[in-house]
N, C-alpha and C positions, 0 to 999 in steps of 0.2 A: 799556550804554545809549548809546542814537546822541546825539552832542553837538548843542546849539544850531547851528552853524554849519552846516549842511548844510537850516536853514531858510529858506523863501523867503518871510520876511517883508513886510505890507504896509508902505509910507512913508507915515511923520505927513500929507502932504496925502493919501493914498490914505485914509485911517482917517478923515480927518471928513468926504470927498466920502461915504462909507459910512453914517457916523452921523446927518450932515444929512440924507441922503436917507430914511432911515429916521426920520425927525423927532426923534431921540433917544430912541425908542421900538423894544419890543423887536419884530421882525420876525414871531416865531414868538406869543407870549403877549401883545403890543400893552401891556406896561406901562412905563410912564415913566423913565429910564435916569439922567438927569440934573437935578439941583436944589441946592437953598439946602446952603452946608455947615457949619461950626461957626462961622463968622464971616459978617458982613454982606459980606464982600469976597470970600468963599471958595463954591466949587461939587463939588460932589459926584457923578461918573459913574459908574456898575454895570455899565454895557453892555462888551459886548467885541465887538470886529471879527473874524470867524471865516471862516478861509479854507472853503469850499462845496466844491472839490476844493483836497486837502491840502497844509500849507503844508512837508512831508517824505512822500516816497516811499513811506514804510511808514503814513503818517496814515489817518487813516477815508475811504474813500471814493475814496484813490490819486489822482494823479495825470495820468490818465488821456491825453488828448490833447492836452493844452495844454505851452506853451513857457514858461519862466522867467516872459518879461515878460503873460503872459497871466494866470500865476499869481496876478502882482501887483498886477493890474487892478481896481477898483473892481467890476467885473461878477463877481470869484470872490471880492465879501466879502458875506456878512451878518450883519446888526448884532442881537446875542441879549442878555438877563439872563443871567449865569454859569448859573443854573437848566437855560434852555433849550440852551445852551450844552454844558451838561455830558450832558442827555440826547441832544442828536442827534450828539457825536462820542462817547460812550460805546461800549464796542464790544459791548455786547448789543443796541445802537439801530442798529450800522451798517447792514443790512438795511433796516430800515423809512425810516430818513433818507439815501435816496440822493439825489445830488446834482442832478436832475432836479427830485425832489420841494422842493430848500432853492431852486433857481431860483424857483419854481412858489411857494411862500411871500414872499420877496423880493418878486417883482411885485405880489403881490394888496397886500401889505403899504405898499410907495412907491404905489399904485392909492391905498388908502383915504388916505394923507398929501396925497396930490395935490389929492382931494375935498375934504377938511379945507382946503382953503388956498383953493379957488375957483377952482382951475386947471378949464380944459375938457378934461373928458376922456370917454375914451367908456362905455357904460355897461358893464363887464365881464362878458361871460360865456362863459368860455373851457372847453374840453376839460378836465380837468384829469387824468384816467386811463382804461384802458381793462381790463376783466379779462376776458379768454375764458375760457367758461365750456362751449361746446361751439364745434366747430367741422370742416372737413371739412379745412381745412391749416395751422391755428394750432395751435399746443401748447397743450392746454388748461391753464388754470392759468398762463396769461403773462400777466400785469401791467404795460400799459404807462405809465411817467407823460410829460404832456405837459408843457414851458413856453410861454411866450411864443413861442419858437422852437425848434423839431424837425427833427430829422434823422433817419430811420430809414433806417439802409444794411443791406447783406448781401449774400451771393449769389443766385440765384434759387432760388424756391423756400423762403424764410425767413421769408415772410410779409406781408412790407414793401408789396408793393401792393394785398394784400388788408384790410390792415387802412388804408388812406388811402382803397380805395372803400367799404368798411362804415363808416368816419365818414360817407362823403359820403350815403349811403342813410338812415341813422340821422336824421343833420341835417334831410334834404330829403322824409323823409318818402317815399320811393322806394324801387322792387327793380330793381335789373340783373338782365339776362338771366342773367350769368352764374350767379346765386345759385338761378335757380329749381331746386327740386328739391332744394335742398343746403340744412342745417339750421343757423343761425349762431347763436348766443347769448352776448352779452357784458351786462357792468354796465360803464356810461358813468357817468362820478361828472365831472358840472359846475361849476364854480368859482360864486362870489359873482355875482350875490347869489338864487343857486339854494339851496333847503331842502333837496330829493332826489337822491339819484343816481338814474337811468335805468335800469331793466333792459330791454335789447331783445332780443326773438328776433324774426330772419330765418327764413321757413319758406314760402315763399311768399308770406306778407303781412310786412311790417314791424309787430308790435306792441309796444308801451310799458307800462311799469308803473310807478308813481313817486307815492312816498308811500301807497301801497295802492291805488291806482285805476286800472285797466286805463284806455289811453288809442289812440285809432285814429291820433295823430299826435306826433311831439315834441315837447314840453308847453314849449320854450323857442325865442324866434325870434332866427333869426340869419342872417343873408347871410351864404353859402357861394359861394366860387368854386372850381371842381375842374377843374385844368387834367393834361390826359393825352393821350397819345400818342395814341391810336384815335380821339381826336377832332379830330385836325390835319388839315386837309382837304390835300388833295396840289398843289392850283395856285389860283389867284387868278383870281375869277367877277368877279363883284359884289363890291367891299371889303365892306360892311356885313356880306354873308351869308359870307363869307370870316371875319370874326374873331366871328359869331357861333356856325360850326361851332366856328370852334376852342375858344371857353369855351363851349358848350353852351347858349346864350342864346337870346333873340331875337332876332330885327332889329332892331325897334326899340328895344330895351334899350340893344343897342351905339350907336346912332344918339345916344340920349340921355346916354350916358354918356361919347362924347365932343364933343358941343357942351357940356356942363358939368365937362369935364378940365382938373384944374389941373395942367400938367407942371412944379409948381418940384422935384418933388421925385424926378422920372424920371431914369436913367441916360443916355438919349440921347434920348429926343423932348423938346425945348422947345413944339412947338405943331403940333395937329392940326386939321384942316377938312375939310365934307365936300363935294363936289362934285359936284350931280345932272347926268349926260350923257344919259340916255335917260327918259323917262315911260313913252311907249308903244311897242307893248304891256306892256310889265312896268315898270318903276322899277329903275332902276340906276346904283347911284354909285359914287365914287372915293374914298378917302380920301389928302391931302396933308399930307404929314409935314413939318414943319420940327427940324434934326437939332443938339443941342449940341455936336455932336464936328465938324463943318463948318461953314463960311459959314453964319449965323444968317438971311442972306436970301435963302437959295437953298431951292426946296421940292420937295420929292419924293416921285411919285407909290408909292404902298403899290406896287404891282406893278413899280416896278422896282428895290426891295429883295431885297435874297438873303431868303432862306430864313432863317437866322438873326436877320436885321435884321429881317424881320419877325416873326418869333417875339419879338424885343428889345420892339417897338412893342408888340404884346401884352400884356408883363409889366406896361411903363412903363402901360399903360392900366390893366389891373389895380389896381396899385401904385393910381393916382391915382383910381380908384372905391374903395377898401377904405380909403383912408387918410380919404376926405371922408364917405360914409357910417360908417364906426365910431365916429363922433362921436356920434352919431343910436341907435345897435344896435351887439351885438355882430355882428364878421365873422370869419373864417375862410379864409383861401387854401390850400387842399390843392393838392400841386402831386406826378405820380406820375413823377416828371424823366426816367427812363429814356433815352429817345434824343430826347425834346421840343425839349430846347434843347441845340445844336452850341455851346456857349458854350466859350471858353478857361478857364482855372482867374481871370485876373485880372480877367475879367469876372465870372464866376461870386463870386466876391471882393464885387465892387461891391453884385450883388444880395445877398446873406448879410448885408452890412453894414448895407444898405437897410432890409432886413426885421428887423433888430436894434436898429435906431434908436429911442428908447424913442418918439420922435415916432410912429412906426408903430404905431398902436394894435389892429392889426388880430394873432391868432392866424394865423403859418404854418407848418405841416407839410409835411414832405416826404418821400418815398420817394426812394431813390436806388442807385445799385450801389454807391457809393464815398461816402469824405465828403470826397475833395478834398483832398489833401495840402497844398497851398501856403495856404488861405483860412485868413482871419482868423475862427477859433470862440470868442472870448469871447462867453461869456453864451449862447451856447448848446446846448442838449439832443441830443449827441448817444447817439441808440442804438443799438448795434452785435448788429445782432438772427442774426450766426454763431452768436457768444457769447453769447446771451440764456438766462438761467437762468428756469424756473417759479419764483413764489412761491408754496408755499402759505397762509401765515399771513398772509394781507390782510385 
């Protein structure tokens, strides 16, 4: 037997930022962990803090991508009754409570505490799994779970950006080109405060079934943003119609969305404005960036940003539409990363952190070829779909 010492134990403040957040209540079963104990002066705690990936090498669910101090992060504990405890690190349970799934509990779990307390929060209703059920280049029989935040990497050909456009189709009620002809069928299983999971088949029409009742649309609403490479347009027109290719929008969507952008919470844009130069014949404007990372009173036109920088202004606008609308609905950023954003790893860093922030109340997915060696992944879902096993007992 491997000795204690080779465990990477949580620290006493790490164990009750865990417990408080979980209101002392258990994550998985919601029963009450702490109370009155044999004397007026005395308290009684049940609950245990349980490392989500393992707190030893050989533990449930391994170790997998994280660093010592990741380990011991408040983001790889959840707060259980010994009860639940013992079922999802049990090792007939390791299968079913993988650690995607304990994230994916955690959230819904601090969500409901958060409700209870009169915080503003947005109303939940996030992805929570996906199960291919037929398909023309998914394994059938893959089971993917979502959290809060996702990462699907691999090489090509693994699946990874078929299944971030079939969410996006599913969501929006939509068929790509690509699919016509070709037969898709997955269960979409929706978190709180959803009754049903979705059954969809892609077959030329997108249909729904959920709770017995065939449906011509997805029976849940949700602002989707779907940002992918084929939609990047190649030079700078019109700013409006310029970052409306690129997220698939409108004109006037983008227009509104940033006269009402709050950049506190952007990696580099502090403040944007839009600047009409022509009426007629057409209507054409500029968009003026003002940048955090330079002179806060110097402003710069969208067109004479790189490529990259403008791709940044993009996300930063995203970011500040999805963070002020999820307040209102659930939202969603699928993002199919590929060659989109020329980011360095320390930027790429910044956003990961961003979209982790529990302030970010919005669901993001991502596709990607890599997960980034240097970025900070506490508390995130990553899945390595080289190595993705079929389940069959779902």
């Amino acid at each position: 037997m491997s000795s204690q010492t080779d465990r990477i134990n949580f620290t006493e403040i790490t164990k009750e930022v865990i417990r408080r957040r979980a209101g002392y209540r258990c994550c998985k079963c919601d029963k009450t962990l702490v109370g009155p104990g044999a004397t007026t002066s005395d308290f009684v705690e049940l609950g245990q803090c349980a490392h989500i990936y393992a707190a030893k090498p050989t533990g449930p669910r391994g170790q997998s991508h994280l660093t010592e101090e990741q380990l011991r992060s408040p983001e790889n504990g959840i707060y259980l009754c010994n009860d639940c405890h013992k079922l999802v690190d049990g090792k007939l349970r390791e299968k079913k409570y993988r650690a995607e799934q304990l994230l994916q509990i955690k959230s819904i779990h601090e969500y409901k505490i958060a409700v209870e307390m009169g915080n503003d929060v947005m109303p939940l209703n996030w992805i929570k799994s996906v199960k291919i059920e037929e398909s023309p280049n998914i394994k059938v029989g893959t089971i993917i779970d979502f959290a809060k935040t996702t990462v699907l990497y691999g090489s090509n050909g693994t699946g990874k950006s078929s299944i971030i456009e079939m969410l996006y189709e599913v969501l929006s009620s939509s068929i790509l080109k690509r699919w016509n002809g070709k037969r898709m069928k997955a269960v979409i299983d929706v978190d709180n405060p959803v009754k049903y999971p979705v059954t969809v088949t892609l077959d030329k029409i997108v249909s729904y079934l959920a709770g017995g009742c065939g449906l011509a649309i997805f029976p849940y609403q949700m602002d989707v943003i779907y940002i992918r490479d084929k939609e990047r347009p190649t030079e700078v027109k019109d700013d409006l119609q310029y970052v409306a290719e690129y997220l698939g929008k409108d004109r006037n969507n983008i227009e509104a969305m940033i006269q009402v952008a709050d950049f506190s919470n952007a990696v580099m844009v502090s403040k944007a404005e839009i600047e009409e130069v022509r009426k007629n014949p057409y209507r054409e404007c500029r968009i003026k960036v003002w940048r955090k990372d330079y002179n806060t009173g110097h402003e710069w036109k969208l067109q004479q940003l790189s490529d990259t920088e403008r791709s940044r202004f993009v996300l930063d606008l995203v970011v500040s539409y999805l963070s002020a609308v999820s307040r209102f609905r659930p939202a969603i950023l699928l993002i199919d990363w590929g060659n989109i954003f020329s980011f360095s790893e320390g930027l790429i860093g910044q956003y990961m952190r961003l979209f982790q922030n529990p302030n970010m109340n919005f669901q993001t997915i991502i596709a990607s070829h890599t997960k980034w060696q240097n970025v900070e992944w506490s508390g995130w879902n990553l899945v390595d779909l080289n190595n993705y096993e079929i389940v069959e007992d779902w």
